[in-house]
C-alpha positions in Angstrom: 231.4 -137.0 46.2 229.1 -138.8 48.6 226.3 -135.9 48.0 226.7 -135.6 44.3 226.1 -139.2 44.5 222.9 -138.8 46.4 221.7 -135.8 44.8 221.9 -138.6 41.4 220.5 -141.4 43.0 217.8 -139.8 44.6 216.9 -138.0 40.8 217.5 -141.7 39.3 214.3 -143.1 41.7 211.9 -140.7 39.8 209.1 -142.6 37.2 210.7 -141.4 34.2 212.1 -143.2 31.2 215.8 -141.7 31.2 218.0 -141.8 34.6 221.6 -140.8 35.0 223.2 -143.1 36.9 226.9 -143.8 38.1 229.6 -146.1 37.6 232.9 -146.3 40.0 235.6 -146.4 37.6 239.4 -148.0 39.8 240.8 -144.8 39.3 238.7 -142.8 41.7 236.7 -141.0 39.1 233.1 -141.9 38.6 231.5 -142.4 35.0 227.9 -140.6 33.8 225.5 -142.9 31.6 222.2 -143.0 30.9 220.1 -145.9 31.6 216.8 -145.9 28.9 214.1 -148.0 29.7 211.5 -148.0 27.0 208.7 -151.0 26.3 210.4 -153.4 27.8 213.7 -152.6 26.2 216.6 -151.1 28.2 219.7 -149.6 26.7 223.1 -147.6 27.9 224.6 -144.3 26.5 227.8 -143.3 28.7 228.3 -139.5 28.4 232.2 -139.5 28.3 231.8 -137.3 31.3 233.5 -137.8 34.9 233.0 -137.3 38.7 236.4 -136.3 40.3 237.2 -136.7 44.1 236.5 -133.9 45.7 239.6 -133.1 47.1 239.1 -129.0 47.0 236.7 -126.4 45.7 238.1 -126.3 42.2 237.1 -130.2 42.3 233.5 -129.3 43.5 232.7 -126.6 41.3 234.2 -129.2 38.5 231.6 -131.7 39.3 229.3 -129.0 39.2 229.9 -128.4 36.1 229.8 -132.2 35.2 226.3 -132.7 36.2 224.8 -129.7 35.1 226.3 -131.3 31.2 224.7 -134.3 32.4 221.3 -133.0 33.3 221.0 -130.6 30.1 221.8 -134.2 28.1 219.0 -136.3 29.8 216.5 -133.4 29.4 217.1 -133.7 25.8 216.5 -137.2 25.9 213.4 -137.1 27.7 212.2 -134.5 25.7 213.2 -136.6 22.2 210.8 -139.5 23.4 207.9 -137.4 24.6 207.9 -134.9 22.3 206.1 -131.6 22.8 203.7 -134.2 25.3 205.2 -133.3 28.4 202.5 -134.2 30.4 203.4 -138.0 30.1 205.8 -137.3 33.0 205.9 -137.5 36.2 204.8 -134.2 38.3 208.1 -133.1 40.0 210.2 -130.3 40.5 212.9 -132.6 40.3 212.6 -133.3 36.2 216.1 -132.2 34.7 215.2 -130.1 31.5 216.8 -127.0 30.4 214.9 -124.2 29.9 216.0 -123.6 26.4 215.0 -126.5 25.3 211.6 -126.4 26.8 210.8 -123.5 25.2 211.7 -125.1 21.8 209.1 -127.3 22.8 206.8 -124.7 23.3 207.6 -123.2 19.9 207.7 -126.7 18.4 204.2 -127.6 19.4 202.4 -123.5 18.4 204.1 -124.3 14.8 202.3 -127.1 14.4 199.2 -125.7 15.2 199.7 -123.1 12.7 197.9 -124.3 9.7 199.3 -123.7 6.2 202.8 -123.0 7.5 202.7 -119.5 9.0 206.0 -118.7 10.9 204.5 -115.9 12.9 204.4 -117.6 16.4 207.2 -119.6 16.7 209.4 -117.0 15.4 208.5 -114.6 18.3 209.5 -118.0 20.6 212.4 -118.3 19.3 213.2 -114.7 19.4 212.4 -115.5 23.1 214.6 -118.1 23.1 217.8 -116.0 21.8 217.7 -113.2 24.6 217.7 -116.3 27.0 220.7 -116.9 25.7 222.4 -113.8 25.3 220.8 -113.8 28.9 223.5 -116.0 29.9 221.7 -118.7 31.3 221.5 -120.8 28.3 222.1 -124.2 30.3 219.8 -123.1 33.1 217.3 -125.9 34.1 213.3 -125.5 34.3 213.0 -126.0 38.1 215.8 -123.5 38.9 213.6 -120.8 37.3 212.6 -118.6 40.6 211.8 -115.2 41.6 215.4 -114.0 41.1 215.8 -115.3 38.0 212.3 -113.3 36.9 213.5 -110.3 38.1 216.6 -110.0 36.5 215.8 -111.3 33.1 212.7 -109.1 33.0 215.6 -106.2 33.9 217.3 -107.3 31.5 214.6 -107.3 28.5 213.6 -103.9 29.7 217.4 -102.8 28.6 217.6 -105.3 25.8 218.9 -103.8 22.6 217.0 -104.8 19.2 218.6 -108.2 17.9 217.6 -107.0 14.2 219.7 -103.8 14.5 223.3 -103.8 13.4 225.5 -105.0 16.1 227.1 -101.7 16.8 223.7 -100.0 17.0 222.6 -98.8 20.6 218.7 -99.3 19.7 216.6 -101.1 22.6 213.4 -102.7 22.0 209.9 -101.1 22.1 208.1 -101.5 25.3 205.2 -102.9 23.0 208.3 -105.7 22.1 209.1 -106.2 25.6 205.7 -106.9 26.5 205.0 -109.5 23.9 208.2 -111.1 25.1 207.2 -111.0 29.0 204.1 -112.5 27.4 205.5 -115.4 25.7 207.7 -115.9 29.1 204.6 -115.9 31.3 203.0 -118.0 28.9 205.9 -120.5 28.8 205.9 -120.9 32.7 202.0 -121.2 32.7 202.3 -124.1 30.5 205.1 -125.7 32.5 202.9 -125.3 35.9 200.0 -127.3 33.8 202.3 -129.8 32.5 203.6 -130.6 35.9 207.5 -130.2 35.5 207.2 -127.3 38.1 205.6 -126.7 41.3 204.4 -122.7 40.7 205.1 -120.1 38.2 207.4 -117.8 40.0 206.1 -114.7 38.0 202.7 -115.0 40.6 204.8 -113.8 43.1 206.6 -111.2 41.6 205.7 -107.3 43.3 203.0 -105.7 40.4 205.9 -103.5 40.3 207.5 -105.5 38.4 205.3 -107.0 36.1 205.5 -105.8 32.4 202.3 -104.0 32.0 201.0 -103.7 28.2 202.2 -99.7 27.0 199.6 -97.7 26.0 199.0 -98.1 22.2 198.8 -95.2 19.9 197.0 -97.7 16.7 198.2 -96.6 13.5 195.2 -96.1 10.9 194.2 -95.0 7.5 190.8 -92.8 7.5 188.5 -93.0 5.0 190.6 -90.3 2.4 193.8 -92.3 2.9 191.6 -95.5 2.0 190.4 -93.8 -1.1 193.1 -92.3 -2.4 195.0 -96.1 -2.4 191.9 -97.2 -4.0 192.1 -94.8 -6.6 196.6 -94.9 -6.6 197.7 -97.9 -9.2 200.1 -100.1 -7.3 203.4 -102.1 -8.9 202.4 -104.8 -7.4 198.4 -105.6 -7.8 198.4 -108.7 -5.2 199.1 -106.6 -2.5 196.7 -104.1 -3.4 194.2 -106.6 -3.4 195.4 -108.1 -0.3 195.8 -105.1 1.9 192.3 -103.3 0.9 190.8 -106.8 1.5 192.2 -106.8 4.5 191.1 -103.3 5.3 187.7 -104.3 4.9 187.6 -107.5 6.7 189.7 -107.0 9.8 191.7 -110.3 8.7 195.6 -110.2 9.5 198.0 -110.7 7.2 199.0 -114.6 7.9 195.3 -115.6 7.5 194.8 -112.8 4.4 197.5 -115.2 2.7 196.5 -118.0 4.3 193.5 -117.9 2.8 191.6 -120.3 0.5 188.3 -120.1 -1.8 186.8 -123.6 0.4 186.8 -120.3 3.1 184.9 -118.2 1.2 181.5 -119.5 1.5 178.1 -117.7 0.4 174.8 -119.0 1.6 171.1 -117.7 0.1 172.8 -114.9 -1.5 175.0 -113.5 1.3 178.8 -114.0 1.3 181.2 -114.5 4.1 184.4 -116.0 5.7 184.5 -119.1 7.6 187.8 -119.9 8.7 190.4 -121.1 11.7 192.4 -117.8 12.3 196.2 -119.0 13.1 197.1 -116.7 15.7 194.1 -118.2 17.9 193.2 -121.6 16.6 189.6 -120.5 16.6 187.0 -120.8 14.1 186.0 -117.2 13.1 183.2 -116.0 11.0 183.3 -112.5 9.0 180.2 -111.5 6.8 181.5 -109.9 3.5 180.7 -106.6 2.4 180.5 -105.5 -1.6 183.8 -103.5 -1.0 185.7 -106.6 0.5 184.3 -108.7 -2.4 185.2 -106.3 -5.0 189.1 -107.3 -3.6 188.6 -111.2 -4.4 189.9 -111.6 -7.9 188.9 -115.0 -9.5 191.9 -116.7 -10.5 192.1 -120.2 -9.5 188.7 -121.3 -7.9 189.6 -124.7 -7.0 188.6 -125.1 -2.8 191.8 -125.7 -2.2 193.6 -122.6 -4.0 194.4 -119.8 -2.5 192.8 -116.5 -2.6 195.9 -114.8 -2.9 199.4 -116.0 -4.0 201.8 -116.1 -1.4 204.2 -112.9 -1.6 207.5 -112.5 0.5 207.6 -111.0 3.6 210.5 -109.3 3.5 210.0 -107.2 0.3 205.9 -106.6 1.6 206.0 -103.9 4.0 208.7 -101.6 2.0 206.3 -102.3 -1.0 203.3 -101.2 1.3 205.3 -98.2 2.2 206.1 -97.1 -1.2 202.7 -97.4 -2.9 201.1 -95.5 0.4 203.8 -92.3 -0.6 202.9 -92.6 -4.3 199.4 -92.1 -3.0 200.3 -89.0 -1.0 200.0 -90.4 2.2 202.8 -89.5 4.4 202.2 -91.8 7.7 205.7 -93.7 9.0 204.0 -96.4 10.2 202.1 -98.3 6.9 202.1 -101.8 7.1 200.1 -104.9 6.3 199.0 -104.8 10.1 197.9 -101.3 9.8 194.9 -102.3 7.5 193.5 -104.8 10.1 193.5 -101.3 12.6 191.7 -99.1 9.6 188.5 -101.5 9.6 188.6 -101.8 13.6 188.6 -97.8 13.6 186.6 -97.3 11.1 183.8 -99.6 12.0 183.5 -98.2 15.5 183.9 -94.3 14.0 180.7 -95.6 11.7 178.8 -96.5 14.6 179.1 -100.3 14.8 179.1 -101.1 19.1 182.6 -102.3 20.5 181.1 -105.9 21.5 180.1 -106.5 17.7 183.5 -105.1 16.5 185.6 -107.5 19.0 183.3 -110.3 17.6 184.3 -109.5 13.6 188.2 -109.1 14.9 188.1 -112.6 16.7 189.0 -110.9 20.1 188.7 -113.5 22.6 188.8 -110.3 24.9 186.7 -107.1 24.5 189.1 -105.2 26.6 191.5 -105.9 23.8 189.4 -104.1 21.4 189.3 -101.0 23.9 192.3 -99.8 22.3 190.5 -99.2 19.6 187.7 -97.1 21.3 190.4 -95.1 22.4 191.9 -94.2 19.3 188.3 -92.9 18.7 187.7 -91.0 21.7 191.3 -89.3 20.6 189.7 -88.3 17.2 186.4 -86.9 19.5 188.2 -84.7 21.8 190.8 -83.6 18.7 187.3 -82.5 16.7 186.3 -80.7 19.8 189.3 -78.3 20.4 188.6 -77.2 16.9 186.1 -75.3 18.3 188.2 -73.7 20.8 191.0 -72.5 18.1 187.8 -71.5 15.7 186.6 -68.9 19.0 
């Protein structure tokens, strides 16, 4: 009991508006309660939970169990009155907050920058946030994250079956999907580091071996037949047609295609282009328009704050994409909205625009990301060239 004590006492001398604190209660036992101290106002919330004497193991690994409830509750606490502003806390390792609940934090605070309500981001997080918890360590706290921990849950993303799939179904994830998640966990840490509520991020000194590298990426594309013949194919539904050529000619993905208002669409001494925020980087992004994009704006509402394109439901979208593609004879498996944004990367660089000027129109903040795309080309090169060898 004496070091449980200590370990809370010591915690309850840190700068921080919530401290668990203890209370000897004549039985032996020892109450949990919160002591609040906010703006000159202090209040009391007792947790209902109980120290035993430690009498045996089964007693200590009870306490255990006792604090660790404790901790999660004054994490969510802290959390509550600083909101995604965790830098208003002292910098300690010691700060009790769960893991879990940071990153709803993190997701928390990338929703809000997401302008005009897109979902994309903080439905990856949260994604996250369930294989943390089919992990296992679902009451795990920030500052226990440590080398171990990496490892295993990066083994056990790496062997994580698809949480979409039917629960029977022995489909694992894409390496591309466990990427994006290692990603959003590195990304996670990162931010914990800068906010102070631990001392390093434990993925620096993880063996490269180990570290999820980014898979090869085989870009799926439409060439310039496929983009004619779904010019030329009438489609059920004529906002998506309109959406996905647009986007096929502008690079644009889909959340800031439907995110998209006329105040965006701007045209200055005769020439026409975007000027808008993209969501998935929160950076401004300008994209001269060609006649073929314009041709895809269909006035409708032109009020600035109208948008381009009426929202449509995701989850009807890309089996609509895929149907209208076969109706136009074009028998690709892989045809969605995201596809169009890799047609105009592919087919820019394949018309002889440079890479650097390419990145620039797809708001890459990176030209190596844009490589890919230079790849895909070089692919298409040496294909051409072992025609001659089958011709001879």
């Amino acid at each position: 009991m004496n070091k449980i004590s200590k370990i809370i006492n010591e915690r309850a001398s840190l700068k921080i508006p919530v401290k668990l604190r203890i209370k000897q209660l004549n039985n032996g036992n020892q109450s949990l309660y919160l002591d609040t101290y906010i703006r000159g106002k202090r209040s009391y919330e007792f947790l209902h939970l109980y120290l035993v004497p430690e009498i045996d193991d089964n007693a200590r690994a009870l306490n255990m169990e006792v604090i660790k409830k404790a901790y999660c509750i004054q994490s969510e606490r802290i959390l509550s009155i600083y909101g995604c502003n965790a830098k208003n806390l002292i910098k300690s390792p010691n700060i009790p907050i769960k893991f879990i609940d940071y990153i709803q934090q993190y997701a928390d605070k990338r929703r809000k920058q997401d302008r005009n309500g897109s979902e994309g981001r903080y439905s990856t997080i949260i994604a996250l946030k369930k294989h943390v918890e089919l992990f296992g360590t679902k009451d795990v706290l920030l500052v226990d994250i440590d080398e171990k921990f990496c490892e295993d849950f990066i083994s056990n993303l790496r062997n994580a079956h698809d949480l979409r799939s039917d629960k029977n179904s022995s489909r694992k994830i894409s390496n591309g999907t466990v990427f994006l998640k290692f990603s959003i966990f590195r990304s996670i840490l990162a931010e914990a580091l800068r906010d102070g509520l631990i001392e390093e991020n434990p993925i620096v000194r993880l063996p490269s071996s180990l570290v999820v590298k980014r898979p090869d990426s085989t870009r799926s594309y439409l060439t310039k037949t496929e983009i004619q013949k779904l010019i030329k194919t009438p489609c059920p539904y004529g906002m998506l047609k309109e959406e996905f050529l647009f986007s096929c000619f502008t690079g644009l993905r889909k959340s800031d295609v439907q995110s998209l208002k006329w105040q965006h669409v701007i045209c200055e001494n005769h020439k026409w282009h975007i000027h808008k925020k993209i969501q998935k980087t929160q950076r401004w992004l300008t994209i001269p328009l060609s006649d073929q994009a314009r041709s895809w704006l269909t006035p409708r509402n032109r009020d600035k704050d109208a948008f381009v394109f009426q929202p449509m439901a995701s989850t009807t979208l890309s089996a609509n994409i895929k149907k209208w593609a076969y109706a136009a004879g074009i028998k690709k498996k892989e045809v969605t909205f995201h596809v169009a944004r890799h047609t105009f990367a592919t087919l820019e660089l394949t018309l002889g625009v440079d890479i650097y000027t390419v990145s620039k129109l797809l708001g890459h903040t990176n030209v190596s990301t844009t490589q890919i795309y230079a790849k895909v080309i070089d692919k298409k090169k040496e294909k051409a060239v072992r025609l001659i060898d089958k011709a001879f």
